[in-house]
C-alpha positions as CSV (number, residue, x, y, z in Angstrom):
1,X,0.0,0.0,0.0
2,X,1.6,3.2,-1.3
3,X,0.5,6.3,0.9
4,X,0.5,10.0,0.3
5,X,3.5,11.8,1.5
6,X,3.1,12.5,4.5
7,X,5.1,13.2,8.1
8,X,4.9,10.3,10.2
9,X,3.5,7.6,7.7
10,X,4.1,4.3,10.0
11,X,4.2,1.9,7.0
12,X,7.8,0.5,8.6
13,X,6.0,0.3,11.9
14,X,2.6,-1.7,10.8
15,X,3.9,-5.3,11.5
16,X,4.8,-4.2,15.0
17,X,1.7,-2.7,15.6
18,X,-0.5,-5.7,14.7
19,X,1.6,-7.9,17.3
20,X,1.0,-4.8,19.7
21,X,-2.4,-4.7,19.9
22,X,-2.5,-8.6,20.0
23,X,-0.3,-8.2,22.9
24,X,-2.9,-5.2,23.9
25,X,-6.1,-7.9,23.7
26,X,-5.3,-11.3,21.9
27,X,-9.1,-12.0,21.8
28,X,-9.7,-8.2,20.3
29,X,-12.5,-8.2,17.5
30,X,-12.2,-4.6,16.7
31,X,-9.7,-1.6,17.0
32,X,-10.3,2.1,16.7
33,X,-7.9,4.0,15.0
34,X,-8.3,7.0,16.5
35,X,-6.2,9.7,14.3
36,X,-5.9,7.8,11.0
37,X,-4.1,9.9,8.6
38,X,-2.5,7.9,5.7
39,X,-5.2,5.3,6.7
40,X,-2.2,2.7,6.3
41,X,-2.8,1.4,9.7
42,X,-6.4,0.7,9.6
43,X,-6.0,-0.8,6.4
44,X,-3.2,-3.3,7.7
45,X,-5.6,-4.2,10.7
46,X,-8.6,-4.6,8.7
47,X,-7.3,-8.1,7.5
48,X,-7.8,-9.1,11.1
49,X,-10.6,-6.9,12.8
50,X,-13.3,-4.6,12.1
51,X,-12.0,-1.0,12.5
52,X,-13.3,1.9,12.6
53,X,-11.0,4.7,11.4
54,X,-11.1,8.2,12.5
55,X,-9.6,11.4,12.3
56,X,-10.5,15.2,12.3
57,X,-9.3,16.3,9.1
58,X,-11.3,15.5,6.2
59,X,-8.8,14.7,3.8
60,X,-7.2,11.9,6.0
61,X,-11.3,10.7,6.9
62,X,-11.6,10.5,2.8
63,X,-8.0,8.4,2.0
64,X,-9.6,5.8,4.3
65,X,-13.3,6.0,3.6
66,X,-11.7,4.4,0.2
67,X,-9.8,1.4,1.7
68,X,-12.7,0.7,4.3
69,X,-16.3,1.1,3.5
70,X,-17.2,-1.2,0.6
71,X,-20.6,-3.3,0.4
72,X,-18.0,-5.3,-2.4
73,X,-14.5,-4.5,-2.8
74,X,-14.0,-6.9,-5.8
75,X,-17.4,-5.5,-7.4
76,X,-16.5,-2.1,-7.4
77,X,-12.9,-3.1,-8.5
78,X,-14.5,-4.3,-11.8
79,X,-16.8,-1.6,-12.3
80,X,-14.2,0.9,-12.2
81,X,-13.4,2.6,-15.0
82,X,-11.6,6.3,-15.4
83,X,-12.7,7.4,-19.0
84,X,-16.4,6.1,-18.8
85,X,-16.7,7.4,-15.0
86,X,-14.6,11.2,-15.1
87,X,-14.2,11.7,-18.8
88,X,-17.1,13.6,-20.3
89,X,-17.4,15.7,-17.3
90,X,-13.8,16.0,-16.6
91,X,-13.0,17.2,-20.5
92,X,-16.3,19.6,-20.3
93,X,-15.1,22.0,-17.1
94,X,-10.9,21.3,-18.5
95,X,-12.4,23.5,-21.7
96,X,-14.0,26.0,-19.8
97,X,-11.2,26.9,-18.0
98,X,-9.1,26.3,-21.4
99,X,-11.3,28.8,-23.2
100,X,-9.7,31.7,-20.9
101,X,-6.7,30.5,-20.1
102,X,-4.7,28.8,-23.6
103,X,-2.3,31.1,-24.0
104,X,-0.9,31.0,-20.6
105,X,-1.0,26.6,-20.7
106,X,0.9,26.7,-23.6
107,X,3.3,29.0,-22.3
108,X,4.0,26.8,-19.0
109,X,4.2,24.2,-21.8
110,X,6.5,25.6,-23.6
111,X,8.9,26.4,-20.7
112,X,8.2,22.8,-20.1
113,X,9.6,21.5,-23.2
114,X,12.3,24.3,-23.0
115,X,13.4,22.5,-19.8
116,X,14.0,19.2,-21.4
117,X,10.3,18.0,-20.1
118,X,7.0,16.0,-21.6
119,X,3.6,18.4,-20.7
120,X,1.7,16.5,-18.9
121,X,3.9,13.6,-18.5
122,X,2.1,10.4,-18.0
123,X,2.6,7.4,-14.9
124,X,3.7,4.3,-16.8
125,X,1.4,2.6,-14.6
126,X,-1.3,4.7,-16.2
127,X,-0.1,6.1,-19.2
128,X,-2.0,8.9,-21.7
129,X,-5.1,9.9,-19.2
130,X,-7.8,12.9,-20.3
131,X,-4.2,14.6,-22.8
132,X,-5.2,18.2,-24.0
133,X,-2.2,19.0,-25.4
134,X,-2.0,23.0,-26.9
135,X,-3.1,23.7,-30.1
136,X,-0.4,24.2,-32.1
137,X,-0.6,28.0,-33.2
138,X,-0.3,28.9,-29.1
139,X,2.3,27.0,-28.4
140,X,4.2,27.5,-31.4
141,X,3.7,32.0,-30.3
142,X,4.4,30.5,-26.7
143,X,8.4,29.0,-27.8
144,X,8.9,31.8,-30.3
145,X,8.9,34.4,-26.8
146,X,11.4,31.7,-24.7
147,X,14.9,33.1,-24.2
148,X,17.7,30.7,-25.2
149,X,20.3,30.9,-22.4
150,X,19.4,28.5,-19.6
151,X,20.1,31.6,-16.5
152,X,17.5,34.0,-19.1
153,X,15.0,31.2,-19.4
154,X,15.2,30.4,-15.9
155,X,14.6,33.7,-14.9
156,X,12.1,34.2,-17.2
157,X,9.9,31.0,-15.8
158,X,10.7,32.7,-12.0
159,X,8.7,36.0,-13.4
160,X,6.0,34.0,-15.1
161,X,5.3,31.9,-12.3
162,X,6.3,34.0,-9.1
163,X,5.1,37.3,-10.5
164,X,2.8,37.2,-13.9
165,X,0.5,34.7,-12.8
166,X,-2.3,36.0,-10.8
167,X,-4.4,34.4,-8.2
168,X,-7.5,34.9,-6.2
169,X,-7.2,37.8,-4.2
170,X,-8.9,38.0,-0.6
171,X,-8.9,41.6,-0.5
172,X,-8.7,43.4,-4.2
173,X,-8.6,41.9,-7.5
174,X,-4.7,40.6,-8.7
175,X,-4.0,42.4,-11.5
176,X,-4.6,40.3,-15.0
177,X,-2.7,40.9,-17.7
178,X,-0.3,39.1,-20.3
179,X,-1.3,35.5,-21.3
180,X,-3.9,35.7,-18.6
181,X,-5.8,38.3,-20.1
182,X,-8.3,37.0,-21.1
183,X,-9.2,35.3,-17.9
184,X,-9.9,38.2,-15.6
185,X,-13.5,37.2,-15.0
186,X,-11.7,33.8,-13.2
187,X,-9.5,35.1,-10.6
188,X,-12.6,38.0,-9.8
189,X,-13.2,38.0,-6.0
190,X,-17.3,38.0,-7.1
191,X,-16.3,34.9,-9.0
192,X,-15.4,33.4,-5.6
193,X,-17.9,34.5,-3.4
194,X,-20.5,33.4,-5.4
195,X,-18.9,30.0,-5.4
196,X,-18.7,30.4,-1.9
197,X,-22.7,30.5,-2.4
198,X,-22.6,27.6,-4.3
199,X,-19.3,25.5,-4.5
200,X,-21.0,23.3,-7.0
201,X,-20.9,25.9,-9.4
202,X,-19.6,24.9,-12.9
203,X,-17.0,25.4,-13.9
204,X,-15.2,23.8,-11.0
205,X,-12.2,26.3,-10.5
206,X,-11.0,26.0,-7.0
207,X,-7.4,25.3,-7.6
208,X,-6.9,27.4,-11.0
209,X,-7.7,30.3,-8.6
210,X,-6.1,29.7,-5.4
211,X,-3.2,27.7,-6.4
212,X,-1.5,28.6,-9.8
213,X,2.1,28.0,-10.0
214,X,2.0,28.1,-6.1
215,X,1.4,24.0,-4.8
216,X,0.5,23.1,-8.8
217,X,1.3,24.2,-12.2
218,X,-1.3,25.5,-14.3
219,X,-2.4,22.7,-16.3
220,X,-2.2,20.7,-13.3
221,X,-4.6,22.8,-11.4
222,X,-7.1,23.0,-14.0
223,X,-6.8,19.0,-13.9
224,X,-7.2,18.9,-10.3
225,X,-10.8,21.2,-11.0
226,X,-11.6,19.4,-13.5
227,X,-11.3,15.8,-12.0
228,X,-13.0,17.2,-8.6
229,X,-15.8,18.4,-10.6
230,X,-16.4,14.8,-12.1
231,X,-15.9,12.7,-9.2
232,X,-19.2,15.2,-7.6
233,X,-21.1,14.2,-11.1
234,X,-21.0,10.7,-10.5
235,X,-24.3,9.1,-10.4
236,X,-25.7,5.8,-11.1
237,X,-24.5,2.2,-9.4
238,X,-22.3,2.5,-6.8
239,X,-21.7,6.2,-7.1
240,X,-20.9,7.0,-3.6
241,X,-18.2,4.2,-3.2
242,X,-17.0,5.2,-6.7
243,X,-16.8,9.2,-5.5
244,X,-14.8,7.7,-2.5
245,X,-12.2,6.0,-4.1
246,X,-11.5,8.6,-6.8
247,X,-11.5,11.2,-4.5
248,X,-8.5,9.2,-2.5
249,X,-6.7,8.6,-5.7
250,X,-7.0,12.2,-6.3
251,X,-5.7,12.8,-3.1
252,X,-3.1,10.8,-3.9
253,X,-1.8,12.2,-7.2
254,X,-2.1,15.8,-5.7
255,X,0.4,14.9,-2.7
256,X,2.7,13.0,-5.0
257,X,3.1,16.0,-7.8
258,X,3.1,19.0,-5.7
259,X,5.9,21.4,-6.5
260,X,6.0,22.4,-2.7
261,X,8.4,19.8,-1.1
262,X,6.7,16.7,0.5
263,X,4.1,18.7,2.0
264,X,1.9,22.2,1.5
265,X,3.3,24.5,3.8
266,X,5.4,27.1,1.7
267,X,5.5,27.1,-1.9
268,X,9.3,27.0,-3.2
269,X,11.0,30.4,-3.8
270,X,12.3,29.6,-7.3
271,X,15.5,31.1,-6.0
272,X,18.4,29.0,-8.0
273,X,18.2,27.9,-11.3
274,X,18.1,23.6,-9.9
275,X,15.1,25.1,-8.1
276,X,13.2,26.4,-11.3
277,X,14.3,23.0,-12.4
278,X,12.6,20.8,-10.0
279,X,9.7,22.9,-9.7
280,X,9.1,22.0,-13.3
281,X,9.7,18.1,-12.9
282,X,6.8,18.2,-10.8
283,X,4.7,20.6,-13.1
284,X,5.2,18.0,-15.4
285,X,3.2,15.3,-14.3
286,X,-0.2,14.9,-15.5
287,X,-2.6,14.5,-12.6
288,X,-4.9,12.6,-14.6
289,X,-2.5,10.1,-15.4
290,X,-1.6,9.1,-11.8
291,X,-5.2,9.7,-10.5
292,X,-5.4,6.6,-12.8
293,X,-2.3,5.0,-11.3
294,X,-3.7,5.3,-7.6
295,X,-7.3,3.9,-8.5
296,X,-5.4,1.0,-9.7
297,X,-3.5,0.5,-6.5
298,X,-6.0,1.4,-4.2
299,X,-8.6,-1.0,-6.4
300,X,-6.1,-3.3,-6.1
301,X,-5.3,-3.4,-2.5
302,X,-8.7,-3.4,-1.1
303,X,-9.4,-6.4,-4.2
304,X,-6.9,-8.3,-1.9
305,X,-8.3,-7.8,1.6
306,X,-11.0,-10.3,3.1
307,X,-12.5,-7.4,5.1
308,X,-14.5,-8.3,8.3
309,X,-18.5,-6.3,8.4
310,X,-19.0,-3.5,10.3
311,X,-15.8,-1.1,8.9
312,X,-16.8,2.7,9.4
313,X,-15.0,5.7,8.9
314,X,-15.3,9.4,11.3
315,X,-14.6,12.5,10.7
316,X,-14.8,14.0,14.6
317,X,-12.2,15.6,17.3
318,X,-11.0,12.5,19.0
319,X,-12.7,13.4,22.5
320,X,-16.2,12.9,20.8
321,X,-15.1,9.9,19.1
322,X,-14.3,8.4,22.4
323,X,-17.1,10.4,24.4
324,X,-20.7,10.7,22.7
325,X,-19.6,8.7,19.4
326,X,-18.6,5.7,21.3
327,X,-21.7,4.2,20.6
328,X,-20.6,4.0,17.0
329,X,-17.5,2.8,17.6
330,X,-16.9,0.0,20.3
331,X,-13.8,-0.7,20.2
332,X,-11.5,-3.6,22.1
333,X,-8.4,-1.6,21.1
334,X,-7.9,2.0,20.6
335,X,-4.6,2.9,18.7
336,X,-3.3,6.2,18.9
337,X,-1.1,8.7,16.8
338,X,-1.3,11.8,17.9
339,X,0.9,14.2,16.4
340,X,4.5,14.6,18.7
341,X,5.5,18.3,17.6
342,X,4.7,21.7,17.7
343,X,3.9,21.5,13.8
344,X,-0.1,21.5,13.3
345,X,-0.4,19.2,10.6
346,X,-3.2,21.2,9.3
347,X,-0.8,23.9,8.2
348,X,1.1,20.9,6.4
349,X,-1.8,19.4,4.4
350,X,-4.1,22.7,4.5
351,X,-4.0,22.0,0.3
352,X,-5.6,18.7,1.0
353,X,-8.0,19.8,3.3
354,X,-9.2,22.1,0.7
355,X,-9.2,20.3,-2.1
356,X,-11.4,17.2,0.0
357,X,-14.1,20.0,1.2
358,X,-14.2,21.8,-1.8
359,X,-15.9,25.4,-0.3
360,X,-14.0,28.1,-1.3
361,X,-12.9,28.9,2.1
362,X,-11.7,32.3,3.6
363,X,-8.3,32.3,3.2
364,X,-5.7,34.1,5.6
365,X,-4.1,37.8,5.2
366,X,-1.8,39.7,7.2
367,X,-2.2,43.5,7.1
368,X,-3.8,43.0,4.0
369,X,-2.4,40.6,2.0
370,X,-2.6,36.9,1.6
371,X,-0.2,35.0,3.0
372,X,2.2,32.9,0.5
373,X,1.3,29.6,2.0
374,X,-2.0,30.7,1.3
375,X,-3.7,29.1,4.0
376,X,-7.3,29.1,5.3
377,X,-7.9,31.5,7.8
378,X,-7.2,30.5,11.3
379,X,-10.9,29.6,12.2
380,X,-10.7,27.2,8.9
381,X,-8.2,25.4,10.1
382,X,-7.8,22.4,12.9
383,X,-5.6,22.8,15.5
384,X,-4.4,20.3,17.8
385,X,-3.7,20.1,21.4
386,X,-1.1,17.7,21.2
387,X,1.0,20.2,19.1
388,X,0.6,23.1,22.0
389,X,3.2,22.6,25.4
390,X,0.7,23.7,27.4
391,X,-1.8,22.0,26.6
392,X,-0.2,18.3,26.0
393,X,0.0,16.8,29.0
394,X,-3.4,17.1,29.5
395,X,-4.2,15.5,26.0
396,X,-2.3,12.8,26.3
397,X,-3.8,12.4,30.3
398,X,-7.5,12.3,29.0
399,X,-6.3,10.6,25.9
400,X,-5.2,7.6,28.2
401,X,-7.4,8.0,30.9
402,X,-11.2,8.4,28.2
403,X,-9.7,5.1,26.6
404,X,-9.6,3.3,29.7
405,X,-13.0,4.7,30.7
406,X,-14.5,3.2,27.6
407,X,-13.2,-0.6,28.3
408,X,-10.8,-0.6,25.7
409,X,-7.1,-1.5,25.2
410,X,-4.5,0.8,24.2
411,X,-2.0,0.7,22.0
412,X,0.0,4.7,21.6
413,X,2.9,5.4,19.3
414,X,5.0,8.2,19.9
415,X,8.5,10.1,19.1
416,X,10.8,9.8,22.1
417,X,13.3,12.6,20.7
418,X,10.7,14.7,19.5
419,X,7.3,14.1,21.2
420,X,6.6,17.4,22.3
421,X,5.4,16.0,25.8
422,X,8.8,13.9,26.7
423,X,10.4,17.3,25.7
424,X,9.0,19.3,28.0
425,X,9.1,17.1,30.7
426,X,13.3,16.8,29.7
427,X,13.3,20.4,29.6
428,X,11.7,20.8,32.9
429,X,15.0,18.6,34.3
430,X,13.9,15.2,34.0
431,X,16.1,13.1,32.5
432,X,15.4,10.6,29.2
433,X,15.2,7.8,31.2
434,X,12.7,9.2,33.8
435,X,10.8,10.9,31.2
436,X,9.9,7.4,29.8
437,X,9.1,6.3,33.2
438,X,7.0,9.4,33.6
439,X,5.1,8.1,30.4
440,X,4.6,4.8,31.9
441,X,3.8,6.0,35.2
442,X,0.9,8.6,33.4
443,X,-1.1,5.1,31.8
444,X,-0.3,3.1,34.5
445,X,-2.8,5.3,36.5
446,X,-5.3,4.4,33.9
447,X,-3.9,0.7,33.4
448,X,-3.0,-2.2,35.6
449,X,-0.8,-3.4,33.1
450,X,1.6,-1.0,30.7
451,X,4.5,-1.6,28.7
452,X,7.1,0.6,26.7
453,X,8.5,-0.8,23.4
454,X,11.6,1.3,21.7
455,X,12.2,1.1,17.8
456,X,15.0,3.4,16.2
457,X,14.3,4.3,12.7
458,X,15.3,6.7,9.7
459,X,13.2,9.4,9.5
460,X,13.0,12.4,6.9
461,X,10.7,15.2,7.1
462,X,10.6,18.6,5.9
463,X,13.1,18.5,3.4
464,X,15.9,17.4,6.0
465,X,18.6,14.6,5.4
466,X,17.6,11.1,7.0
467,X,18.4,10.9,10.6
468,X,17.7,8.4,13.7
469,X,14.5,8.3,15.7
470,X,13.1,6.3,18.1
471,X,9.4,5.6,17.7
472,X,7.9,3.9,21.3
473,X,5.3,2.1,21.3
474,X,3.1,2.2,24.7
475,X,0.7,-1.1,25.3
476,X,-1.6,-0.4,28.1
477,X,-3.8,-3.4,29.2
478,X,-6.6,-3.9,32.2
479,X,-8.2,-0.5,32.5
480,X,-8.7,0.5,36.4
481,X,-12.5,1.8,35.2
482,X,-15.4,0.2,36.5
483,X,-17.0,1.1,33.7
484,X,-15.9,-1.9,30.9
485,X,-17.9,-2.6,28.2
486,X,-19.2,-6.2,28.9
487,X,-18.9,-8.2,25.4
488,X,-21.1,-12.2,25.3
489,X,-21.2,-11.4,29.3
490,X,-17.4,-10.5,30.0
491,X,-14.9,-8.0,29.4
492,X,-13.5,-8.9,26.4
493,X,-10.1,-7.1,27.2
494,X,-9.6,-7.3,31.3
């Protein structure tokens, strides 16, 4: 199972945690996974127990909606099927956008080509998905303009992309000129409020306006538009499971051909030429194409999984999942992820996040202007406890001590050089030793039995070099509560 990219995927950590929560509840029939982002957990465990998967962000709740919830996996494999499903709709909103904006395409194709690159290069997995290429008399105007030094054509895709494309502005109109002139009308803040009226409005244009040459090239945005807009058309037979597994696979192909690093929180600054460069790899990929990659996978995958009944997926803040939600859920084993640093992963994935709810939200300025991350506004955007020093020990307290309230096993990975909580408690004096006996200490008061596993790994994030970490893996067992859910007349994890 291939994930997004994403900080803290656990897909070298998934055989240990299936043995952990056996060791949490060897007679367990279902686990919770209670902040599910890549969904790669809950898919592993869904060979061997019902799970419910759950996280706050909508994105992540989508990307496992896909792997879990199926009435027939190998039915809705078959009936898969890009071109009939996304094509009509998918070419009809691509043109509408097209009709404004073909001059300025075939110029991000032409620096393409300049560059040594394919437009729209397809996954071999996939191949040709949805191609528009340019007509010929725009590109042809479009590679006449191109300087022929590499520094002067470098610099001239920096000013095309960082300062002649335009984008939705929150507070004025950008100014429109140049190959974008035609397409004023688009990037019009009453364009965008009156999506924000109705976000089905065609065309779809959510990305061409927020995001140009900022997480996606042009074409690419108008792809990513175009295939949100048919994925929402689907009707017919399965349509729901259909729009859930497309939408993952778009998800997918977005985090894999973003010209940000690994991750949406800065665009890159174009500022060397290898910069422009890589930029441009990524602008190269057709999104089409490896939407149709990822369906495969994801087809696949789930194809191969005898699921157990009863699989559902949440969207909620983890304290309702495991307070007034729990009725959905019922769970012998609750694993836990919660994020270890100070970073909110919504600022990370905020593209995602967008992109999954589709709403035209409010997005953030300081004195007046948008920021260049171009994030939701604060109130948009999810922020977590677990990522605030104040505020962690108490999260991960309640975390502990709600789960053990409910009946339920735990099973709690976390960073033990950069968990935010271990930090602070090392930075208050306590050494690293008694800061993982602190840990223990804080379930045990929960848990009659808890144990501390240790796992070094390499770990890359943020666009650093691969260094050490050790990932610990807590297994609490026996909650102290009185208040144990009874399964067939006993507890089924005591």
């Amino acid at each position: 199972m291939r994930t997004i990219w994403y900080m803290g995927v656990k897909t070298r950590l998934t055989a240990e945690i299936q043995a952990a929560v056996a060791r949490a509840c060897p007679r367990a029939g279902s686990v919770l996974d209670l902040m599910s982002g890549t969904a790669v957990v809950a898919q592993t465990l869904a060979a061997s127990h019902r799970v419910v998967a759950n996280d706050v962000q909508a994105y992540a709740a989508a990307i496992a909606r896909a792997y879990l919830v199926h009435t027939d996996p190998l039915r809705l494999a078959r009936a898969l099927d890009v071109e009939r499903d996304l094509g009509a709709v998918y070419r009809e909103n691509f043109a509408a956008l097209l009709e404004r904006l073909a001059p300025a395409v075939a110029l991000e194709d032409a620096f393409l080509e300049a560059h040594g690159l394919s437009p729209d290069a397809a996954d071999p997995l996939a191949g040709p998905v949805f191609a528009a290429p340019s007509a010929a008399a725009d590109l042809a105007r479009a590679r006449r303009g191109l300087p022929r030094d590499p520094a002067d054509l470098a610099a001239a895709y920096r000013a095309f992309a960082l300062e002649g494309t335009p984008a939705f502005g929150e507070v004025a109109d950008a100014p429109v000129s140049g190959p974008f002139r035609d397409a004023a009308a688009l990037f019009a803040r009453a364009t965008v409020e009156a999506r924000r009226v109705d976000p089905r409005a065609r065309p779809y244009l959510l990305a061409t306006v927020y995001y140009p040459n900022v997480y996606f090239g042009l074409r690419q945005a108008l792809a990513v538009d175009s295939l949100r807009c048919a994925i929402d058309a689907l009707a017919g037979p399965l349509a729901d499971e259909k729009r859930a597994h497309y939408l993952a696979a778009l998800l997918h192909a977005v985090s894999v051909s973003t010209s940000a690093t690994s991750h949406f929180c800065q665009p890159r600054g174009l500022s060397s030429d290898a910069e422009v460069q890589a930029v441009l790899a990524r602008r190269a990929l057709s999104i089409p194409s490896k939407l149709a990659a990822y369906s495969r996978e994801i087809a696949g995958t789930c194809a191969a999984t005898r699921y157990l009944p009863g699989n559902a997926v949440l969207s909620e803040d983890w304290r309702r999942v495991l307070g007034p939600r729990w009725g959905d859920v019922q769970a012998d084993v609750v694993y836990a992820d919660p994020p270890y640093t100070a970073d909110h992963y919504s600022r990370f994935y905020h593209a995602l996040e967008v992109l999954t709810r589709y709403d035209y939200p409010v997005l953030k300025t300081v004195d007046g202007r948008l920021t260049k991350g171009r994030y939701p506004a604060l109130g948009a955007r999810h922020r977590s406890g677990f990522c605030v020093r104040r505020q962690v020990e108490a999260e991960v307290t309640d975390l502990v001590r709600l789960t053990a309230a409910r009946g339920a096993a735990l099973v709690l990975s976390y960073g033990e050089e950069n968990g935010l909580l271990l930090r602070a408690w090392r930075e208050a004096g306590c050494s690293a030793p008694e800061a993982l006996r602190r840990l223990e200490r804080l379930a045990a008061a929960s848990y009659g039995d808890v144990s501390l596993e240790r796992r070094p790994l390499l770990h890359s994030g943020q666009g650093d070099s691969n260094h050490t970490v050790t990932e610990l893996l807590l297994v609490a067992r026996r909650p102290r509560s009185a208040r144990r859910r009874a399964r067939r007349g006993a507890p089924a994890c005591a």
